[in-house]
N, CA, C and O atoms as CSV, one atom per row, in Angstrom:
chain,resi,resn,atom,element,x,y,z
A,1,UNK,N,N,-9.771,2.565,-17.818
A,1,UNK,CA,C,-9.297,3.264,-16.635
A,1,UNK,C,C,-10.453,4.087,-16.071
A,1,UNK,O,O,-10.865,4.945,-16.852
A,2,UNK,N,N,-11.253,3.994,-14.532
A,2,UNK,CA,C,-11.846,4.341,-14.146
A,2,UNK,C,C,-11.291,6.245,-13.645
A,2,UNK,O,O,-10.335,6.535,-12.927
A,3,UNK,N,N,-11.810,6.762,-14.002
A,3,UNK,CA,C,-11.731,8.124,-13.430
A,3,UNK,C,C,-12.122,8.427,-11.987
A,3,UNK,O,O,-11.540,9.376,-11.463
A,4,UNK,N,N,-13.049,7.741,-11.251
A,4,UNK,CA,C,-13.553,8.113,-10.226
A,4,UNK,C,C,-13.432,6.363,-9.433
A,4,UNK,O,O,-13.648,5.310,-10.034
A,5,UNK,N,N,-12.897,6.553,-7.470
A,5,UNK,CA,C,-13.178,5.495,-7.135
A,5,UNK,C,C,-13.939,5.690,-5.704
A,5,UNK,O,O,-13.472,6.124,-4.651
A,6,UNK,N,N,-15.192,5.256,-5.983
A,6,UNK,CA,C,-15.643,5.401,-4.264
A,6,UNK,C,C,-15.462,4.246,-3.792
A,6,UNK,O,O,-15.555,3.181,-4.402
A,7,UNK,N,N,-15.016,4.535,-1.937
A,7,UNK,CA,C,-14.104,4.125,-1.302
A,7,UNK,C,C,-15.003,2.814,-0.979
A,7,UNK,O,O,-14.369,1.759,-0.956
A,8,UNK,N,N,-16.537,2.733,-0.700
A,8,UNK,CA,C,-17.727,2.138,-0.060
A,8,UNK,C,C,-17.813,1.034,-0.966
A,8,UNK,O,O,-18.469,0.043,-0.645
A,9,UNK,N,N,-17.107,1.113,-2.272
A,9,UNK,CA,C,-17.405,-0.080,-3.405
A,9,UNK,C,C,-16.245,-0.564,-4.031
A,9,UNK,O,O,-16.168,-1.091,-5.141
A,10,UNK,N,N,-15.092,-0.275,-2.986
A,10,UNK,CA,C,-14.103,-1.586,-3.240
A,10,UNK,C,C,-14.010,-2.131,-1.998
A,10,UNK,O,O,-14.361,-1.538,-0.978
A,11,UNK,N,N,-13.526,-3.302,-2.032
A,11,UNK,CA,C,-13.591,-4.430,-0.886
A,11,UNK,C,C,-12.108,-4.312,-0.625
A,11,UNK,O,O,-11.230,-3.921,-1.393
A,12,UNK,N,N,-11.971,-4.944,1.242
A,12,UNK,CA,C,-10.616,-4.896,1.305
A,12,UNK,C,C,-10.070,-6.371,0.889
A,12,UNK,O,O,-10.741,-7.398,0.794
A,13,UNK,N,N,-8.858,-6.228,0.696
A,13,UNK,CA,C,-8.435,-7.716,0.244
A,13,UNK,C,C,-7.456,-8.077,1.747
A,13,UNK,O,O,-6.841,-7.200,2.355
A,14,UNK,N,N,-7.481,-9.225,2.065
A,14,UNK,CA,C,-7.410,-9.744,3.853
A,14,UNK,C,C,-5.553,-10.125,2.999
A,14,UNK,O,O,-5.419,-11.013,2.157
A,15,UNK,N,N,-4.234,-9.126,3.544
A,15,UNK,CA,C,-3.008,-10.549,3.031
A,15,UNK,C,C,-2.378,-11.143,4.118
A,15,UNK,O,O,-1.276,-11.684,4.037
A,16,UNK,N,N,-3.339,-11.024,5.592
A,16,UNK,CA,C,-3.135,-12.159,6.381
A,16,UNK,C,C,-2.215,-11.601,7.514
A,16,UNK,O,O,-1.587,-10.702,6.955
A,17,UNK,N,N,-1.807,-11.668,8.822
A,17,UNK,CA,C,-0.920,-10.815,9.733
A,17,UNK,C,C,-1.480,-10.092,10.315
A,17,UNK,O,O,-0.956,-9.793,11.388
A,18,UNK,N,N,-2.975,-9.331,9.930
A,18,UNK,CA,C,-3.801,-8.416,10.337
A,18,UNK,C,C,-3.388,-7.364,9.430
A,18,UNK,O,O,-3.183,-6.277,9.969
A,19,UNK,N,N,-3.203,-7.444,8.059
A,19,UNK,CA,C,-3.122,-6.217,7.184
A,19,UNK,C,C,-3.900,-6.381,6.311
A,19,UNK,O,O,-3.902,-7.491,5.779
A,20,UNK,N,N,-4.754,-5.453,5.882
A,20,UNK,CA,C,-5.454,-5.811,4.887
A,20,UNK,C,C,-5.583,-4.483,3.669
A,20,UNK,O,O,-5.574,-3.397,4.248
A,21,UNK,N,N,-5.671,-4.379,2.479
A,21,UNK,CA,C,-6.072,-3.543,1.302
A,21,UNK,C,C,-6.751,-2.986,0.701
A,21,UNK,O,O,-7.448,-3.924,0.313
A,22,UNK,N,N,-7.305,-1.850,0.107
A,22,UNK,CA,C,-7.859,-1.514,-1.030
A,22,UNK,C,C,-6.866,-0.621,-2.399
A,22,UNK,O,O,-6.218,0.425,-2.445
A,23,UNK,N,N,-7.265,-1.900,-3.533
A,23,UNK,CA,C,-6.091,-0.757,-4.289
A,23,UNK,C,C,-7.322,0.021,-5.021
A,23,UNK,O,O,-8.093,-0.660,-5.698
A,24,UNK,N,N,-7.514,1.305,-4.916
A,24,UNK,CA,C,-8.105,2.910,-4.947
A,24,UNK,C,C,-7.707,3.126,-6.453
A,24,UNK,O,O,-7.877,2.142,-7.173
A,25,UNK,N,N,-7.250,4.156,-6.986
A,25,UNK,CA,C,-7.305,4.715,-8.697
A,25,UNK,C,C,-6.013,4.411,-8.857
A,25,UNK,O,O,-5.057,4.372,-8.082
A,26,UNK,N,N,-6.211,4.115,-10.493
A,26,UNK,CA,C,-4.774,3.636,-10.707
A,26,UNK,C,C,-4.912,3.793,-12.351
A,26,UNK,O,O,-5.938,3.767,-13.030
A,27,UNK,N,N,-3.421,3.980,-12.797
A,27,UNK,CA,C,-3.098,3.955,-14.350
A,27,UNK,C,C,-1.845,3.522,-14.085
A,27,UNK,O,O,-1.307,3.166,-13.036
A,28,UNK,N,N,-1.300,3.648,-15.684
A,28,UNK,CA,C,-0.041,2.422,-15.337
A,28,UNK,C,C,1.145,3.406,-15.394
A,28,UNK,O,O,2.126,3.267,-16.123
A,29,UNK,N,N,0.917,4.468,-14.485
A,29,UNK,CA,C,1.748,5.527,-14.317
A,29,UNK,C,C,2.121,5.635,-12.840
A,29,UNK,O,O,3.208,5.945,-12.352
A,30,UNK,N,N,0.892,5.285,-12.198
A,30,UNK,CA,C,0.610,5.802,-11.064
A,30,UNK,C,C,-0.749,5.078,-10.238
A,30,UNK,O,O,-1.923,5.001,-10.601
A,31,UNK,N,N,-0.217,4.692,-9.246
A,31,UNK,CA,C,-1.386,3.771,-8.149
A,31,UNK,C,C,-2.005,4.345,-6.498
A,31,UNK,O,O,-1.071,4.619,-5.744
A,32,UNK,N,N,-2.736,4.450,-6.178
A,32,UNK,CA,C,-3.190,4.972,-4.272
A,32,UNK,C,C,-3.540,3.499,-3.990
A,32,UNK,O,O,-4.257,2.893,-4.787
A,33,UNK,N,N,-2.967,2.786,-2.670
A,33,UNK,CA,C,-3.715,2.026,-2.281
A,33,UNK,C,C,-3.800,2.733,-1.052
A,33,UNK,O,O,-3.156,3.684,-0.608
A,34,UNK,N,N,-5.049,1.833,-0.452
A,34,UNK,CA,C,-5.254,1.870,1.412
A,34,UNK,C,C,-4.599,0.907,2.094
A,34,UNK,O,O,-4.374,-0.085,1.401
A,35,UNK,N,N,-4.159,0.840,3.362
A,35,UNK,CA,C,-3.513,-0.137,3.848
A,35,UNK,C,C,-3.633,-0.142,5.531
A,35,UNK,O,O,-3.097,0.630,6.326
A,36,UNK,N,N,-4.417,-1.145,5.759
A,36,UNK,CA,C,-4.817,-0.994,7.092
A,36,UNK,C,C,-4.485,-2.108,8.152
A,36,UNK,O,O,-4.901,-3.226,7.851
A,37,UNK,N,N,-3.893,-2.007,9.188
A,37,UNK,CA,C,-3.334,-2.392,10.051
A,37,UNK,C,C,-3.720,-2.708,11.362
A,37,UNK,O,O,-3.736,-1.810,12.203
A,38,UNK,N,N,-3.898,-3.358,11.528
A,38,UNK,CA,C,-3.918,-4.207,13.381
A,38,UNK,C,C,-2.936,-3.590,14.105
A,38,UNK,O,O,-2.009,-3.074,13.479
A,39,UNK,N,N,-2.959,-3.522,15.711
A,39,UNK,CA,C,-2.247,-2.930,16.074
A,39,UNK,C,C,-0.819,-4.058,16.600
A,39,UNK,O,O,-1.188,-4.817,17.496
A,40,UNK,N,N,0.389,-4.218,16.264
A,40,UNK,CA,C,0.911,-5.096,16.305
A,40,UNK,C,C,1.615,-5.564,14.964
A,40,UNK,O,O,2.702,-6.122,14.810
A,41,UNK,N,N,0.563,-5.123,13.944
A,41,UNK,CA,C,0.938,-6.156,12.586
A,41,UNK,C,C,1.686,-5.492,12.263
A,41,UNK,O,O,1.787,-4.344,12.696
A,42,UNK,N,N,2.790,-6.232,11.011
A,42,UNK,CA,C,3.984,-6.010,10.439
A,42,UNK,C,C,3.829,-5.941,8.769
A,42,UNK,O,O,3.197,-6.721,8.056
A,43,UNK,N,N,4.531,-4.874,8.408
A,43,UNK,CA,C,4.784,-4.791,6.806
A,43,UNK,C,C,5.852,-5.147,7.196
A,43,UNK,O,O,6.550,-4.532,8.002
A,44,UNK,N,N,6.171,-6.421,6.552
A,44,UNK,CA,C,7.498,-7.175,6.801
A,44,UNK,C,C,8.435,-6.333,5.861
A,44,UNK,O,O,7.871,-5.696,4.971
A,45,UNK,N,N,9.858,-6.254,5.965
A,45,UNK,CA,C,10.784,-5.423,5.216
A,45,UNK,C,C,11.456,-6.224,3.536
A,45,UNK,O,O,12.079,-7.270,3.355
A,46,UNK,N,N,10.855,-4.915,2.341
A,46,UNK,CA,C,10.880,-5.410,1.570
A,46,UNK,C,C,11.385,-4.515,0.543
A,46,UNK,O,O,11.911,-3.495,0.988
A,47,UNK,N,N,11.356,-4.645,-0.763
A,47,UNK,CA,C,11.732,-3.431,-1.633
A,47,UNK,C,C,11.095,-4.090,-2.930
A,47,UNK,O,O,10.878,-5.297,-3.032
A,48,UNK,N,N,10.749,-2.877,-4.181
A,48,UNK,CA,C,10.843,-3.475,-4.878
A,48,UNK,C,C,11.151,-2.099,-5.950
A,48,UNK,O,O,11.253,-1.020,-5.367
A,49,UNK,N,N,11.283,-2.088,-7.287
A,49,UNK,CA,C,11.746,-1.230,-7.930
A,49,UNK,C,C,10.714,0.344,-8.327
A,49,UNK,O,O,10.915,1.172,-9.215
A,50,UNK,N,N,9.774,0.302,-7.434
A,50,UNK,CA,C,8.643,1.420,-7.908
A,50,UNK,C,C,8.827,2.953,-6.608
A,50,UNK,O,O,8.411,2.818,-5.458
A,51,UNK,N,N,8.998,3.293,-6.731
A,51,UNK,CA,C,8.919,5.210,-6.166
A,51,UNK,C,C,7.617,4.758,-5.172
A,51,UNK,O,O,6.771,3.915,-5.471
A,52,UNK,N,N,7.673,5.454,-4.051
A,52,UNK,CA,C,6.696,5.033,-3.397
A,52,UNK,C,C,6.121,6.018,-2.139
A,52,UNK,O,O,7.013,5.885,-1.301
A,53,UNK,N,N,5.129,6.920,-1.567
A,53,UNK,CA,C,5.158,7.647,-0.510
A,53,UNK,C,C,3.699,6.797,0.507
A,53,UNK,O,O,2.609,6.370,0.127
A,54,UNK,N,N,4.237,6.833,1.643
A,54,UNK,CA,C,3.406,6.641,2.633
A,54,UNK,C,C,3.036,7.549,3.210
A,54,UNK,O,O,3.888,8.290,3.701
A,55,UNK,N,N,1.456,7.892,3.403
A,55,UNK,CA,C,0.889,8.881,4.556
A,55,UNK,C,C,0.133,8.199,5.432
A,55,UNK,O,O,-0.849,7.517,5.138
A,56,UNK,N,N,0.680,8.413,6.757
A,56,UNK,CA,C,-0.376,7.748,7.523
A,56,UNK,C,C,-1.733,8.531,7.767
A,56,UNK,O,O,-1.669,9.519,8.500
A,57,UNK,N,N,-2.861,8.206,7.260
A,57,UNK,CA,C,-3.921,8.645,7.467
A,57,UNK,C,C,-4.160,8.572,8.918
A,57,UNK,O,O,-4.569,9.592,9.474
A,58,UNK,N,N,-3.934,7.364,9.697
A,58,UNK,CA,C,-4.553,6.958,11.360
A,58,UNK,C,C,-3.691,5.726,11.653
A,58,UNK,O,O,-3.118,4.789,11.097
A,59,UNK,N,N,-4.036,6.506,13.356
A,59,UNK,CA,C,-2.737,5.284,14.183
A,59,UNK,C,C,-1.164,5.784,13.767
A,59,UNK,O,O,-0.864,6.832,13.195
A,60,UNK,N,N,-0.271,4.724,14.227
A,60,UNK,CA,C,1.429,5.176,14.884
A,60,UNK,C,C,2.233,3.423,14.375
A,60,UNK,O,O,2.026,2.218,14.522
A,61,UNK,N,N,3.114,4.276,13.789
A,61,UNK,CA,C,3.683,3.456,13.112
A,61,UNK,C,C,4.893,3.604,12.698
A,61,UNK,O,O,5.325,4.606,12.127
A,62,UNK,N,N,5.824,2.088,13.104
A,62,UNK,CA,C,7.887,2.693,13.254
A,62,UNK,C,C,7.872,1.754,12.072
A,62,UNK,O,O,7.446,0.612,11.898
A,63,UNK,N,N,8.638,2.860,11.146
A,63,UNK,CA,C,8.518,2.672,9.572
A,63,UNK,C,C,10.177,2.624,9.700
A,63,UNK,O,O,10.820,3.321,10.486
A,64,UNK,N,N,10.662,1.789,8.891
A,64,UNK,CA,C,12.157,1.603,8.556
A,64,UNK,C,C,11.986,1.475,6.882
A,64,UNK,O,O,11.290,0.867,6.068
A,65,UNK,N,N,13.382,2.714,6.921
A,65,UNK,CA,C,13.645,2.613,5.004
A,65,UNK,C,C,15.234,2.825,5.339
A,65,UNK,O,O,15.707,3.712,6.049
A,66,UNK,N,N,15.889,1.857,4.696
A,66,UNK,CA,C,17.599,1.658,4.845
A,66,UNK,C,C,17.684,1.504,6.134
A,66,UNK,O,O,16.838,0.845,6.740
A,67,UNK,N,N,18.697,2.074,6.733
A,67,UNK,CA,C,19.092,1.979,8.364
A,67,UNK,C,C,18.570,2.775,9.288
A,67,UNK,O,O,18.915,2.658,10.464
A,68,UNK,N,N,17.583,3.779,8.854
A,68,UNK,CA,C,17.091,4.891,9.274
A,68,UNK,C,C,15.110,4.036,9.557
A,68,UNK,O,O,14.216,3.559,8.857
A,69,UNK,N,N,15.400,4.335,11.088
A,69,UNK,CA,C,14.007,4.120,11.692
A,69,UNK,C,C,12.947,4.895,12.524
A,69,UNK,O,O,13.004,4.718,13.741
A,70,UNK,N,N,12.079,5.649,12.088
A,70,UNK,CA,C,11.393,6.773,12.227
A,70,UNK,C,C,9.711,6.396,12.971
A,70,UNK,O,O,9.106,5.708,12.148
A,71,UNK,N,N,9.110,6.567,13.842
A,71,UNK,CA,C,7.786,6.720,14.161
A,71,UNK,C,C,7.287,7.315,13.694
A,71,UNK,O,O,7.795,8.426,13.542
A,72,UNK,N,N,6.127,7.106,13.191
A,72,UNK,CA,C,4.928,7.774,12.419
A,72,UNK,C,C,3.578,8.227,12.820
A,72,UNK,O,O,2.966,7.406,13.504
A,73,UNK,N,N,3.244,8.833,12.679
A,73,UNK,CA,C,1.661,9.218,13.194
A,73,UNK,C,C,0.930,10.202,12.387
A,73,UNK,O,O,1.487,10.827,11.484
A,74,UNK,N,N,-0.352,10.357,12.706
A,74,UNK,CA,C,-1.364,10.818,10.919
A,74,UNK,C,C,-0.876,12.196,10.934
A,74,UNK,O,O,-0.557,13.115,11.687
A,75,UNK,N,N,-1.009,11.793,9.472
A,75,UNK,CA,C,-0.696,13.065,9.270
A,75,UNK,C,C,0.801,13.479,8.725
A,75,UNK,O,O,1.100,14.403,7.969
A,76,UNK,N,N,1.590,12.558,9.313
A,76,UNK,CA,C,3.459,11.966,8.822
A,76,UNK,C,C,2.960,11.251,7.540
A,76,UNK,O,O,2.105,10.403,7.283
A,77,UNK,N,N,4.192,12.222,6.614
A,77,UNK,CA,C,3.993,10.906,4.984
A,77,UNK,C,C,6.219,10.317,4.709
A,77,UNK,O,O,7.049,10.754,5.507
A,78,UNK,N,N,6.408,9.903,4.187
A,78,UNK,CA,C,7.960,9.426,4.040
A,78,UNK,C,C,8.254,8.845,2.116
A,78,UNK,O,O,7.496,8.230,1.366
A,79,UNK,N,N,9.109,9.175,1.975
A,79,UNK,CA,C,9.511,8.752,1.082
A,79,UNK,C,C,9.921,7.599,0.629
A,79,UNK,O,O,8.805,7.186,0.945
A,80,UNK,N,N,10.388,6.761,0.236
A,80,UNK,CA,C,10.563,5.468,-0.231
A,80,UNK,C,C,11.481,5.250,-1.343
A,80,UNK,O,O,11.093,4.152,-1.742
A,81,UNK,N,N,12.251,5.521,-1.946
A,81,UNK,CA,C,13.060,5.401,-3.289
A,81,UNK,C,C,12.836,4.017,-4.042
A,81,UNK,O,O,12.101,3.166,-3.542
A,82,UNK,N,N,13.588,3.776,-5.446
A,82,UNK,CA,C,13.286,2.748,-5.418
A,82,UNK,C,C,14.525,1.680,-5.339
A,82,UNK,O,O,15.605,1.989,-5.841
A,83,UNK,N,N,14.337,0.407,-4.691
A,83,UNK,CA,C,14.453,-0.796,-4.412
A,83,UNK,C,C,15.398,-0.492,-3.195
A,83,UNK,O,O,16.566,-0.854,-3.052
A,84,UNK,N,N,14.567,0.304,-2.299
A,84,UNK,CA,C,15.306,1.101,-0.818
A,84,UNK,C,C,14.150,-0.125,0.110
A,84,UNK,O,O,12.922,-0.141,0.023
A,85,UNK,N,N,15.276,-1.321,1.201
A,85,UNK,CA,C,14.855,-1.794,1.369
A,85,UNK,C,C,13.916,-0.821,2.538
A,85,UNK,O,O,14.353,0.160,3.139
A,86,UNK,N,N,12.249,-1.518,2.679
A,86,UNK,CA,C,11.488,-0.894,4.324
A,86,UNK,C,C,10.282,-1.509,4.544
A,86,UNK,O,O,9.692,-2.455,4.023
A,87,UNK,N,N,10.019,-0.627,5.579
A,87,UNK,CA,C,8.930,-2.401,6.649
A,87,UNK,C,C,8.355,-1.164,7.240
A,87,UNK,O,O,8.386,0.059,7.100
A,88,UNK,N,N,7.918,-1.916,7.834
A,88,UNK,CA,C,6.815,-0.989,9.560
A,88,UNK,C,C,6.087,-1.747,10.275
A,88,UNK,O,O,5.304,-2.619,9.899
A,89,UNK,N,N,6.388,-1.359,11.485
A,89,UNK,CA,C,5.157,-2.298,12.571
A,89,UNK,C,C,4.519,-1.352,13.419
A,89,UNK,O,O,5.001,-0.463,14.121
A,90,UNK,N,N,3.052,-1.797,13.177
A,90,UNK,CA,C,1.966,-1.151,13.840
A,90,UNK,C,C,2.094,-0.254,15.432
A,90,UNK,O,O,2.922,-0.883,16.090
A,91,UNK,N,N,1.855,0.309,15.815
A,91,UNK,CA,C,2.218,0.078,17.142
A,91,UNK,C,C,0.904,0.787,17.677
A,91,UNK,O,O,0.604,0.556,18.848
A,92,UNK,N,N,-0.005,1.730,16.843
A,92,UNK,CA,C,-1.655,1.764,17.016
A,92,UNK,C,C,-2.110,1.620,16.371
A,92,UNK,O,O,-1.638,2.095,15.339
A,93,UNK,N,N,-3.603,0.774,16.198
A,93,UNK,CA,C,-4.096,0.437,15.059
A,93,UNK,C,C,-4.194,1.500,13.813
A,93,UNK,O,O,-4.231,2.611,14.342
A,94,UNK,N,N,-4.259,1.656,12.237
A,94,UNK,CA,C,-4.406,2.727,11.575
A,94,UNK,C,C,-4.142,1.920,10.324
A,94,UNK,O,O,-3.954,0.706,10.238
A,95,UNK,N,N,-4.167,3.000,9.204
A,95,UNK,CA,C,-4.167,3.131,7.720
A,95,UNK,C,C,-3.318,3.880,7.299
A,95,UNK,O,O,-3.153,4.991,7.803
A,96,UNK,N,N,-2.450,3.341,6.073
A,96,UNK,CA,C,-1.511,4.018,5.556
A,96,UNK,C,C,-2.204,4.340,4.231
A,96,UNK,O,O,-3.026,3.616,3.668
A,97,UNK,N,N,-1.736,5.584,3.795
A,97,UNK,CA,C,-2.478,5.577,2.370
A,97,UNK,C,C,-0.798,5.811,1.540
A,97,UNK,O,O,0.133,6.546,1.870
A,98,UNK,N,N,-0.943,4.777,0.286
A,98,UNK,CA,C,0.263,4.291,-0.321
A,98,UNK,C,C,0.494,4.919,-1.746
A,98,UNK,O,O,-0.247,4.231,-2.448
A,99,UNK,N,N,0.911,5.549,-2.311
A,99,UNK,CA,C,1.451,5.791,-3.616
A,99,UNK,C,C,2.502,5.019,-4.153
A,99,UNK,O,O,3.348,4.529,-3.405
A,100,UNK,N,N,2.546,4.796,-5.882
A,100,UNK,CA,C,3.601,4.028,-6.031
A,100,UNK,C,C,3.518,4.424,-7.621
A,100,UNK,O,O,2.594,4.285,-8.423
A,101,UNK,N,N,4.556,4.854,-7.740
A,101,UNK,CA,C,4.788,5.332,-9.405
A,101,UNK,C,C,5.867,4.043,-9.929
A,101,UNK,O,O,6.603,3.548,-9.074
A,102,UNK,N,N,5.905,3.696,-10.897
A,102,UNK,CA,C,4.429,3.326,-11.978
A,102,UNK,C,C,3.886,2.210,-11.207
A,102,UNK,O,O,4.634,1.691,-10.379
A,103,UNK,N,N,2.535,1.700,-11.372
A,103,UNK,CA,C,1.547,1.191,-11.176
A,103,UNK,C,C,2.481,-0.517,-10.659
A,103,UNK,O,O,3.402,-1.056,-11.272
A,104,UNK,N,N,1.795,-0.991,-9.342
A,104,UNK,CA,C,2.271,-1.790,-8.894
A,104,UNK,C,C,1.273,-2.827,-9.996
A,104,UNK,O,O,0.094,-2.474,-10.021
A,105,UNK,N,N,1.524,-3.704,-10.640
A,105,UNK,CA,C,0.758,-4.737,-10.964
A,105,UNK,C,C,0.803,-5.784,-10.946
A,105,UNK,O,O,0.410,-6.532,-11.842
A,106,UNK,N,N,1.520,-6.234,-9.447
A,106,UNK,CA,C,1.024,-7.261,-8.571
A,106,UNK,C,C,0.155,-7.240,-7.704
A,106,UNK,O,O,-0.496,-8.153,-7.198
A,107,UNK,N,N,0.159,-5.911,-7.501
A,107,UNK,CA,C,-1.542,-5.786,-6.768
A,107,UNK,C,C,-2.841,-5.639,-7.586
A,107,UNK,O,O,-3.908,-5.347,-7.047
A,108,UNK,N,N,-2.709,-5.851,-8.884
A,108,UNK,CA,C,-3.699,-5.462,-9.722
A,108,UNK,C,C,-4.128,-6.982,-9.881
A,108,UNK,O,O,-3.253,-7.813,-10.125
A,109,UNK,N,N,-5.676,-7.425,-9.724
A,109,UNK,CA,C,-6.172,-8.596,-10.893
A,109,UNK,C,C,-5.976,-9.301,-11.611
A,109,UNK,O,O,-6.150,-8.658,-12.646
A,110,UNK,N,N,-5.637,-10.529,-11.964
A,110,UNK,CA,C,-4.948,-11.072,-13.286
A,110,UNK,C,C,-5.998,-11.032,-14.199
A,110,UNK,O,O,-7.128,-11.358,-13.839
A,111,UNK,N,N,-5.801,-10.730,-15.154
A,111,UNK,CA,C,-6.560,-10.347,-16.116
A,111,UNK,C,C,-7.072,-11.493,-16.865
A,111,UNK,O,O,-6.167,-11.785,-17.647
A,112,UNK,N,N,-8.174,-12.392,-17.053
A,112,UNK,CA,C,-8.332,-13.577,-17.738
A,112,UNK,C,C,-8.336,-13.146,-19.576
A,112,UNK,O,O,-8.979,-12.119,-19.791
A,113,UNK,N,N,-7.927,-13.576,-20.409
A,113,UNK,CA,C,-8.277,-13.164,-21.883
A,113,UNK,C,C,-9.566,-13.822,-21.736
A,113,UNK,O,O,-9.896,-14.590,-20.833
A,114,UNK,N,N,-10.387,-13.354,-22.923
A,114,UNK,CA,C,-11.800,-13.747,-22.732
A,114,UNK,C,C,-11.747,-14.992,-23.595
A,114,UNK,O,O,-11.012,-14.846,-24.571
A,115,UNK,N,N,-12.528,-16.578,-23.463
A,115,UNK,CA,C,-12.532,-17.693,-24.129
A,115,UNK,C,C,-12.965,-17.663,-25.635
A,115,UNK,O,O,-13.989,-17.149,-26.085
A,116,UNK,N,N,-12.114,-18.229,-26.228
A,116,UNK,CA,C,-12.859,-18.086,-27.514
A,116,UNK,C,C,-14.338,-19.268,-27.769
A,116,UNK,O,O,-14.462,-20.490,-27.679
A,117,UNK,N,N,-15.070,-18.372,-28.041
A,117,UNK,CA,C,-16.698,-19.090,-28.469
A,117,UNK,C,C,-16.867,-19.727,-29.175
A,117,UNK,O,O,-17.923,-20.359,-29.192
A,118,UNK,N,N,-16.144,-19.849,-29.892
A,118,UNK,CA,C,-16.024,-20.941,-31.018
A,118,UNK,C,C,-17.349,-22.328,-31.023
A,118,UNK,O,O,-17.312,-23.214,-31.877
């Protein structure tokens, strides 16, 4: 587990729509990703069982969690419960910065075991 992550030496990962990633420090308690957005693009509406807060760092953004649909802008963060379905679509370009207790690890690496040398 890395203690320290500078931002300049992780890469974003592209998941296509015009959204793209960096997952930032993480233990298997607790995760930050970045999440950056086109203006237009969609976090399609989803849920899954992890605690979760959004802050929008930059740009405007109509975030839906249950039936309740809210505009966002930096500086706005929201709650998320878990397996509370929610989405958002861009509406100025920007970055969400994402929390998610415990550690999403589908966004994490698959881990190869190392070959045996034999």
């Amino acid at each position: 587990m890395d203690l320290f992550t500078h931002d300049k030496e992780v890469s974003w990962e592209t998941l296509g729509g015009g959204v793209s990633r960096k997952v930032m420090s993480h233990s298997p308690d607790l995760m930050i990703v970045k999440v950056r957005f086109e203006a237009g693009s969609i976090g399609s509406l989803h849920q899954h069982p992890h605690t979760q807060i959004s802050y929008v760092e930059a740009g405007r953004f109509e975030y839906t969690i249950g039936d309740q649909m809210v505009v966002m802008a930096s500086g706005d963060s929201c709650l998320i419960p878990p397996d509370a379905l929610h989405g958002c679509l861009c509406l100025e370009e920007g970055v969400l910065i994402d929390s998610f207790t415990p550690v999403r690890e589908d966004f994490l690496p698959i881990q190869t075991p190392p070959s045996d040398s034999r």
